[in-house]
N, C-alpha and C positions, 0 to 999 in steps of 0.2 A: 267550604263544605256545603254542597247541598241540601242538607239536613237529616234529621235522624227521626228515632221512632216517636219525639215528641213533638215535631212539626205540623203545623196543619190542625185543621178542626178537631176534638173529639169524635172518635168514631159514634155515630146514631147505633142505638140498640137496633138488635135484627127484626124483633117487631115493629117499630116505626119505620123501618127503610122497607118493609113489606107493604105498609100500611100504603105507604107513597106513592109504591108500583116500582120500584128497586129501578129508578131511573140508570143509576151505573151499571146496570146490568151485571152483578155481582150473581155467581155463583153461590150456588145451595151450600155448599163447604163453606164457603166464605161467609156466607150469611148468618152460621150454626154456631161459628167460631171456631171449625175445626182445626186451626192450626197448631201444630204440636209447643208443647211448653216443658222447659226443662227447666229445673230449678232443682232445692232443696226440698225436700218432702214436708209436706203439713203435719208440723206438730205446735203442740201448746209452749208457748216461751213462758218463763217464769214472770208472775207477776212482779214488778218492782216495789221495793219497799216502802219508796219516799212516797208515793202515791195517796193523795188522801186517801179516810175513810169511804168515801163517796164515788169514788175514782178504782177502787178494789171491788168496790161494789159491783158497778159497771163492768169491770174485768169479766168478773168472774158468770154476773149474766150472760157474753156477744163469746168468749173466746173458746168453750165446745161447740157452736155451731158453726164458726170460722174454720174451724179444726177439720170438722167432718164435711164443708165446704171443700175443704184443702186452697182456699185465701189465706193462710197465715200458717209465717215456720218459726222458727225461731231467732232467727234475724228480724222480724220484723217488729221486737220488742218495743224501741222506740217509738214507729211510727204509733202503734198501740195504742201506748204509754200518753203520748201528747193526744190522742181521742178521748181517753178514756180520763186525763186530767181535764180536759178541755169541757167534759159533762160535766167532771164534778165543778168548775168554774162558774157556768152556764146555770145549777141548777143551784146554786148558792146566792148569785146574783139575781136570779129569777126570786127569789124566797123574800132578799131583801127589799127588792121592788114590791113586793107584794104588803110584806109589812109597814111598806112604807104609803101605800095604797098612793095620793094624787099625786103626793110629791114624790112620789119614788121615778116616773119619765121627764119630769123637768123641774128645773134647778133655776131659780135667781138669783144673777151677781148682783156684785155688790154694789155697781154701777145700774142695775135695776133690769140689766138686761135678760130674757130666757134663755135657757142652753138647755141640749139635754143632758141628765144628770149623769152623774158618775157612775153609778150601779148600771145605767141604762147602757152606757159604755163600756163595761166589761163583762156585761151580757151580751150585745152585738157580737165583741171581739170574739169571746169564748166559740160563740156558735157558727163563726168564719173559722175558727178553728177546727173545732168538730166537722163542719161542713168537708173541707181541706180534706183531714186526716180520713175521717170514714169513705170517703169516693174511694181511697185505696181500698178498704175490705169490702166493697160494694153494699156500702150500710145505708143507701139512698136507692130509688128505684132506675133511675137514670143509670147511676155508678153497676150496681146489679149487670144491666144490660151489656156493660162494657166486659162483664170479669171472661174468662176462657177459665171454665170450672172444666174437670178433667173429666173426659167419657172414660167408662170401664172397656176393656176389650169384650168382656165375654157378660153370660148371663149365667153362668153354672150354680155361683154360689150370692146366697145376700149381700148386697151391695149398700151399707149406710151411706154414703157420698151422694151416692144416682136418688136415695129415697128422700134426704134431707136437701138437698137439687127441686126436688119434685116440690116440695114443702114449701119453698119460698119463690121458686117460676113460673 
């Protein structure tokens, strides 16, 4: 197989391939992200139960503005689910680093040798995680760059999509 649509580099956001001088000579449509997208329609999936407190929390901040992005349907609960566990991971391990103040980034065995510590390790992981999962809903600037947020056809009537677009591009 020749390969498929995950081959190859990440596409660069349209303003850095501008920035460049659009050496592949890419088209305004192409550069705008006009290409059509079909899928299921943006709505809010139910938050999941098992989800920490801290993790609901996070929910319930990112998933109306995903919504009225039209990034997120209700299929996409999972991926969600592992961002929004994967904060509350991150910000629990960050706490206990913190309480732990010198020794919370490095650990001595019992052979005398340093390591980094355990907390400092499921801090990392967590934020590879979040990292992972938010690229999907364009929760990073880079990621942003990638999404194909959906243009309205017309101007007739208010448009929350196009003005909450406007809010974070």
């Amino acid at each position: 197989m020749a390969g498929n649509s995950n081959s190859g580099r990440k596409a660069i956001p349209a303003t850095v391939h501008l920035i460049r001088g659009n050496p592949s000579k890419k088209s305004a449509e192409e550069l705008a992200g006009a290409t059509s997208r079909s899928g299921p329609p943006a709505q809010a999936p139910a938050c999941p139960d098992f989800l920490t407190a801290d993790a609901k929390t996070e929910w319930r901040r990112i998933i109306n503005d995903l919504v009225v992005l039209g990034v997120v349907t209700k299929i996409d609960r999972a991926e969600l689910a592992v961002y929004c566990q994967a904060w509350s991971d991150w910000k629990m391990a960050r706490k206990k680093i913190a309480e732990m103040r010198d020794t919370g980034f490095v650990e001595t065995t019992p052979s005398g040798y340093k390591q980094m510590s355990a907390w400092m390790q499921v801090a990392n992981r967590a934020e590879d995680r979040m990292r992972t999962a938010g690229s999907s809903f364009g929760l990073n600037p880079a990621a942003r760059g990638r999404l194909e947020i959906r243009s309205p056809q017309g101007e007739l009537f208010p448009n929350e999509q196009k003005d909450a677009a406007e809010k974070y591009f």
